[in-house]
C-alpha positions in Angstrom: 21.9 152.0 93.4 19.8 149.3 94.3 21.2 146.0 96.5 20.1 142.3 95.7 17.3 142.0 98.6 19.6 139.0 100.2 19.3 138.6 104.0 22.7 137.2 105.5 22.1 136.4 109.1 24.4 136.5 111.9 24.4 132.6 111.9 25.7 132.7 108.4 28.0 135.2 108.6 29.9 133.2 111.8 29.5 129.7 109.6 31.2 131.9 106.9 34.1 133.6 108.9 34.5 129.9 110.8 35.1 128.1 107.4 37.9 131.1 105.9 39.3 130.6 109.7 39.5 126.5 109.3 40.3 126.8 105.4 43.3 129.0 106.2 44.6 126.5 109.3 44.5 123.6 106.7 45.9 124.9 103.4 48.5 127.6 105.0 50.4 123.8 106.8 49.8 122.2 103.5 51.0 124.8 101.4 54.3 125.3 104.0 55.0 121.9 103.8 54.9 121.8 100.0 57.2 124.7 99.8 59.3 123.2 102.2 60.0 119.7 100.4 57.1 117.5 102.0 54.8 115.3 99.8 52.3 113.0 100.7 52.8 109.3 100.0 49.5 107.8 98.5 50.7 104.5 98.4 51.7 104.3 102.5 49.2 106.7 103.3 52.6 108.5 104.9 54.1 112.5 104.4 57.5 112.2 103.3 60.0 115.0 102.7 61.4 115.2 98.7 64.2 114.4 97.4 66.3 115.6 94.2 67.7 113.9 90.9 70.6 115.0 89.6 72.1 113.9 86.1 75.1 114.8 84.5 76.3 112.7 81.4 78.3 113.0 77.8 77.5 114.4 75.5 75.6 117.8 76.7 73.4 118.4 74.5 71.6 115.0 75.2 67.9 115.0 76.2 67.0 114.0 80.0 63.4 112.1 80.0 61.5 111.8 83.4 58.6 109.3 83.3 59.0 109.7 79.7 58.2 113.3 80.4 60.7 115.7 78.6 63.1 117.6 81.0 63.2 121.0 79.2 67.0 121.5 81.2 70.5 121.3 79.6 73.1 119.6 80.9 73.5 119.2 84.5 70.0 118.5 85.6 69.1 119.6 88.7 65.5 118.3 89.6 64.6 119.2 93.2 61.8 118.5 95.4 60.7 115.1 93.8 58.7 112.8 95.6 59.9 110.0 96.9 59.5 107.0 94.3 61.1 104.8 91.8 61.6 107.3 88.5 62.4 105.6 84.8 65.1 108.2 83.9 66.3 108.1 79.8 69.3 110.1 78.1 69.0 110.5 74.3 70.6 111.8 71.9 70.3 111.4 67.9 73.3 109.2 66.5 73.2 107.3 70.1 72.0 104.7 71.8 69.5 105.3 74.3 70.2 105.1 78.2 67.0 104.0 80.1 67.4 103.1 84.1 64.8 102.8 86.9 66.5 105.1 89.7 64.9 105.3 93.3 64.5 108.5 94.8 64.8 108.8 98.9 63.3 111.3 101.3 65.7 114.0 102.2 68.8 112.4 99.6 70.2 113.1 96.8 70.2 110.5 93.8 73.1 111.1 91.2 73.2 109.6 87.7 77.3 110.7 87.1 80.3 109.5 84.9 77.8 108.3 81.9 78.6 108.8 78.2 76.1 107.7 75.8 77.5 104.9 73.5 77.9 105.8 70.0 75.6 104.1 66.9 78.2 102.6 64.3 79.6 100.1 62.2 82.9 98.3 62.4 85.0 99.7 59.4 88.5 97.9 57.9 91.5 99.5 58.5 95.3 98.8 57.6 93.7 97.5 54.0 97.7 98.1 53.3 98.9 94.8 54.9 98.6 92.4 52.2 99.2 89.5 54.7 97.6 86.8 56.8 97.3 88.3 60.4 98.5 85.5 62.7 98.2 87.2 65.6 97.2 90.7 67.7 98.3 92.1 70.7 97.1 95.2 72.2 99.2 97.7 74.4 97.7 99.1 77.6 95.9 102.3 76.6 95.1 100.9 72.6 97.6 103.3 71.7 99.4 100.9 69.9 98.8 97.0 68.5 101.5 94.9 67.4 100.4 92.2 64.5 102.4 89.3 63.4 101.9 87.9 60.2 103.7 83.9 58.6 104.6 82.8 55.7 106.9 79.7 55.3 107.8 80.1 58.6 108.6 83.7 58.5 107.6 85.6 60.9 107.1 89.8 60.0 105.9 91.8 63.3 104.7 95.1 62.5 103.6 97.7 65.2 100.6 100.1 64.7 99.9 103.4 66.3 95.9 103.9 66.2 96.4 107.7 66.9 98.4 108.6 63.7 97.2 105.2 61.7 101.0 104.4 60.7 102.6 100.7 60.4 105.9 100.5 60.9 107.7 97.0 60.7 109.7 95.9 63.7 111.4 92.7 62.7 111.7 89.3 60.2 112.4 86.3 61.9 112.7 83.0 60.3 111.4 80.3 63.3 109.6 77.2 63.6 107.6 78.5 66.6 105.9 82.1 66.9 107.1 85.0 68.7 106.2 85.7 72.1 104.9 89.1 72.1 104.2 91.0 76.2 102.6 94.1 76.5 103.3 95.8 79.9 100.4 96.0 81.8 101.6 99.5 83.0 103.3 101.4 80.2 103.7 101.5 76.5 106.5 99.1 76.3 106.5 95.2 74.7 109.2 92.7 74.1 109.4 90.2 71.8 111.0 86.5 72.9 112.3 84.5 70.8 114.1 81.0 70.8 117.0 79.9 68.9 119.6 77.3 69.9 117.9 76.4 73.2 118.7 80.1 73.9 115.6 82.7 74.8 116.2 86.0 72.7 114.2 88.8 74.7 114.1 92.0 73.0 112.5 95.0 74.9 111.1 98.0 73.2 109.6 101.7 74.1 106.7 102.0 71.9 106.7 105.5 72.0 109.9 105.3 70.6 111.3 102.1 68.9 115.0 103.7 68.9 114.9 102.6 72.7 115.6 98.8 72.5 117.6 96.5 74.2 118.4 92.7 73.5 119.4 89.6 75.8 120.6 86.8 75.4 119.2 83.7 78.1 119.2 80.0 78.5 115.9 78.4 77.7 112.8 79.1 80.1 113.0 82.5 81.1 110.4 83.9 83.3 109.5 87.3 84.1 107.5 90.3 85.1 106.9 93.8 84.2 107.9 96.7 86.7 105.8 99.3 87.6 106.2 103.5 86.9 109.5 103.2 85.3 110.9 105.6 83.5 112.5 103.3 81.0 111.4 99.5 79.7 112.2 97.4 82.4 111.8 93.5 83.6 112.4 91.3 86.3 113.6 88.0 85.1 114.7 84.8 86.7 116.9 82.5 84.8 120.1 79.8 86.0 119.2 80.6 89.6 119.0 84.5 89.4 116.8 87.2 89.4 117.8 89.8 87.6 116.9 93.3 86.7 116.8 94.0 82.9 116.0 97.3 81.1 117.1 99.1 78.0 120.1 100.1 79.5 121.5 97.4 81.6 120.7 94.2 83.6 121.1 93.7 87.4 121.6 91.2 89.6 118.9 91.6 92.3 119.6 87.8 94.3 120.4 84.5 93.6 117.8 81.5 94.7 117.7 78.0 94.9 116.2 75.7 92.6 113.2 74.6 95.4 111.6 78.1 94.4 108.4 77.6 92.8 107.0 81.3 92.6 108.5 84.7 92.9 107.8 88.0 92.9 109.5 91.6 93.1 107.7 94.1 94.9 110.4 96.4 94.3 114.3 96.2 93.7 114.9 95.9 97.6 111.8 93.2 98.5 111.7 90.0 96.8 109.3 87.7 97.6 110.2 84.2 97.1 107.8 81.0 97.9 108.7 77.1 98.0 106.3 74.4 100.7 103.2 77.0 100.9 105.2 79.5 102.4 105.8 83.0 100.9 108.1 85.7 102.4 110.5 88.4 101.9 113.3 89.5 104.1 110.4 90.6 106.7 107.3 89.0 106.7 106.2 85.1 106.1 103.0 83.7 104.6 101.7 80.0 105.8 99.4 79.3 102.4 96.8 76.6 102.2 96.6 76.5 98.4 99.9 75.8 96.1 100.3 79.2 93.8 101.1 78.7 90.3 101.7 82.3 89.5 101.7 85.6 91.7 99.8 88.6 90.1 100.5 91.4 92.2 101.6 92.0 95.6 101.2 95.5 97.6 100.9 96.1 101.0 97.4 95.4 101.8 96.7 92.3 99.5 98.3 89.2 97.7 97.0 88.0 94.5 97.6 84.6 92.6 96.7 82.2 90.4 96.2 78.5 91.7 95.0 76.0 89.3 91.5 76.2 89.6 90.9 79.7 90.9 92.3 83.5 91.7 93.7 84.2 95.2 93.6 87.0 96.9 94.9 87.2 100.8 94.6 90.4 102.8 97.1 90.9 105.4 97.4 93.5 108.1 100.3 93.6 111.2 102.5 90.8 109.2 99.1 88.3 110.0 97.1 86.6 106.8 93.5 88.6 108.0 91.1 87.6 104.5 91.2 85.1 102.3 88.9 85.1 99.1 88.9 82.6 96.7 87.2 84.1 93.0 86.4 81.3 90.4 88.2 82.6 87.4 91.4 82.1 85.1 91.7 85.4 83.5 93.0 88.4 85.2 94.2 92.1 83.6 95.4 95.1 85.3 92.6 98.3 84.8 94.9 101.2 84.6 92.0 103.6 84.9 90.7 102.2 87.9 94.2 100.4 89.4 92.2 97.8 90.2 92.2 94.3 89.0 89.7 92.7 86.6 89.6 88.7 86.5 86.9 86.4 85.2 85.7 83.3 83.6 83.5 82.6 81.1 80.1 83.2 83.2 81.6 85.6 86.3 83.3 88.9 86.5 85.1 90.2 89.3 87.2 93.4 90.5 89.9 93.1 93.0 90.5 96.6 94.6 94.0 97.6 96.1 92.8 97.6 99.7 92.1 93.8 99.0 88.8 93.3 99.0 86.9 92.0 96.0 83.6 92.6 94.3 81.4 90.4 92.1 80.9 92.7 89.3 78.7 90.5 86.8 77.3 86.6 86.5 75.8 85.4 83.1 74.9 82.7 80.8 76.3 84.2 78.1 80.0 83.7 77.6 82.8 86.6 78.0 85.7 85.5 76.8 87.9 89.3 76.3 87.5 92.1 79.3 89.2 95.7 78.1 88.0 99.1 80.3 85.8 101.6 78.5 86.3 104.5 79.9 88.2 105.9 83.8 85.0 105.0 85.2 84.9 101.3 84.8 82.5 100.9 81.7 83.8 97.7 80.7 83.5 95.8 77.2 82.7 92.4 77.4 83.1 90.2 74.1 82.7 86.9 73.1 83.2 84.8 69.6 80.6 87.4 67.7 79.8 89.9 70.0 81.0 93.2 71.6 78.8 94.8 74.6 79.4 98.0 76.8 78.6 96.4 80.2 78.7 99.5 83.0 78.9 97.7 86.3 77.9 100.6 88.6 74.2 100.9 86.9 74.5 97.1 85.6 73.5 98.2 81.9 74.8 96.6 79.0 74.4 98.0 75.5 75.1 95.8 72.1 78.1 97.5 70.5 78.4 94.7 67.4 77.1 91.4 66.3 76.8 88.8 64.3 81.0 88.5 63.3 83.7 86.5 64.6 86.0 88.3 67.0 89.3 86.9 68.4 91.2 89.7 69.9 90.3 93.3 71.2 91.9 96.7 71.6 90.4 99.9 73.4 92.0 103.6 73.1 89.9 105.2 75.7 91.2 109.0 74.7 89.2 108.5 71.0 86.6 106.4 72.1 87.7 103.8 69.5 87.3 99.6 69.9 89.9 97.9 67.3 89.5 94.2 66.8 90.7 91.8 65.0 88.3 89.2 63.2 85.6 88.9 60.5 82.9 91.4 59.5 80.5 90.0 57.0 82.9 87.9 54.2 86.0 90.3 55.2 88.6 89.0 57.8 91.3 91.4 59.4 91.4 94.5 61.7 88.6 96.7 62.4 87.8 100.0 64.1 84.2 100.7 66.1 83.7 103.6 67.3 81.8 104.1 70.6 
């Protein structure tokens, strides 16, 4: 066998053994490090350890996109070691709109994209093609499970209710009035009463939509004001009329106290704690309230917070030890309960708040586009925000809005979260009444 005549000299052979011996003492660290979650930061000139992405979102067979690069992963996605960064991160599905955020990614942390469901591509269709009647007005229980319609004619009133799980109408009542029927949804449960006036008399009528065989009607004298209760097991109100407050369900009505004409706002916390307010002071049989602003209406009262309605904005006043602690004062009108979330959702035309139980309060969305109607999406608070002739999923947690519908007229709104249906009633193209979107 004959060898290449190539001479490596000692000097050579040390430079040689001295490079492997440097080579080895800078790529083993790097290579550690790499395995170990470190990357180095171009941009800073800094080494930073990784962090991870993780996505989870409906439906599951969607398609995760990372830098527009294709995540070849199902449903959770678990994407460790990432450098930290700002990522674009994109869920797709065919039939669905796309989700596309910019999401940061921190050294050592975990970023989550959670609770997301990818909003449906779809067209409002007409349902309840059997009412042959001019809808005169559209009122939405709770949940969406049910909307009652009222229809006129010659000043005939027909209400009808409508059940949008098993698509059945069923007529409630005919009345023959000069003035429309006052139709209240409780805020809490599937029950509605419908108030009526006849012979300077208020005709209240309360009703268990899950079953209209549970009904109950009184007889008041004119200008009856009330409020729902909460988590009953029965239709319930509290009422206040000729200088009582009284306890009416479909069973039976209870006096709960008398008060003097100087009260100018009330509220029942429960059977046992009335609050009553007259002269900017509210209290109860244990605590009292000093109030700068005059309250037109209380909301809700727990025992953390106060909510209510002055007339220029919303009120809420935290309270700890029996002492006013906070008081915030949100530019809006328009207030609903979220049963999802149990908080509180009020706005105006350009803001859009959330009132949490504890008290404090959260400016959720400001715009120059109108929202007039505010229903939840989904128990994560996706909301949908509409105005005349548009319907848009607005999620406040990731501050994405996606165009639902557009270009028709839309006056009232209905959402049943379970089926992922949006009814509304208005105009689609040349076609006026009730439609359902899904989404």
């Amino acid at each position: 066998m004959t060898y290449p005549q190539t001479k490596i000299t000692r000097n050579i052979r040390l430079t040689i053994m001295i490079s492997l011996i440097i080579t080895f003492f800078i790529i083993s660290p790097i290579i550690i490090m790499y395995t170990a979650g470190y990357r180095y930061d171009f941009s800073k000139h800094e080494i930073k350890q990784t962090g991870v992405l993780s996505i989870d979102a409906l439906p599951k067979d969607l398609t995760v996109y990372l830098n527009n690069v294709k995540i070849d992963k199902k449903i959770p996605v678990w994407l460790p070691n990432r450098a930290p960064g700002n990522y674009e991160v994109k869920l797709t599905k065919d039939g669905y709109q796309d989700w596309v955020k910019n999401i940061d990614i921190a050294s050592k942390k975990t970023s989550y994209i959670k609770e997301i469901t990818l909003f449906k591509k779809s067209l409002p269709t007409p349902i309840l093609a059997d009412l042959q009647k001019t809808i005169a007005n559209f009122y939405s229980s709770f949940d969406g499970q049910y909307i009652i319609l009222t229809t006129k004619e010659n000043n005939i009133f027909e209400i009808y209710l409508y059940e949008t799980n098993t698509e059945t109408l069923s007529s409630l009542s005919r009345i023959k009035t000069e003035t429309e029927p006052i139709v209240s949804w409780s805020p809490f449960n599937n029950y509605f009463l419908i108030q009526t006036t006849e012979k300077q008399k208020d005709i209240i009528q309360i009703f268990d939509a899950t079953n209209q065989n549970i009904t109950k009607t009184y007889t008041y004298d004119k200008s009856v004001i009330y409020q729902w209760t909460k988590n009953t097991s029965v239709p319930s109100i509290y009422l206040q009329n000729n200088g009582q407050i009284i306890l009416a369900t479909t069973d039976s009505e209870k006096l709960l106290t008398n008060i003097d004409s100087s009260i100018q706002a009330w509220y029942v916390q429960d059977e046992n704690n009335v609050w009553l307010y007259k002269n900017n002071t509210l209290k109860n049989g244990l605590s009292e309230y000093h109030l700068e602003s005059t309250i037109k209406n209380i909301i809700d009262i727990n025992n953390n917070r106060l909510i209510y309605k002055t007339d220029t904005d919303i009120k809420v006043i935290k309270f700890f030890d029996n002492k006013i602690q906070e008081i915030n004062s949100i530019p809006t009108q328009q207030i609903i309960y979220n049963s999802q979330t149990g908080e509180w959702i009020t706005w105006s035309w350009w803001e859009l708040w959330t009132i949490y139980n504890n008290g404090d309060t959260k400016l959720l969305n400001r715009t120059g586009e109108k929202m007039v109607i505010i229903n939840p999406l989904d128990q994560y608070g996706l909301l949908l925000i509409a105005n005349e002739n548009k319907i848009t999923g607005f999620n406040p947690g990731y501050y994405l809005s996606h165009e639902l519908f557009n270009n028709g007229q839309i006056l009232k709104t209905a959402v049943d979260i379970n089926t992922r249906k949006i009814y509304f009633w208005g105009k689609v193209a040349d076609k006026t009444g009730v439609f359902e979107l899904e989404y």
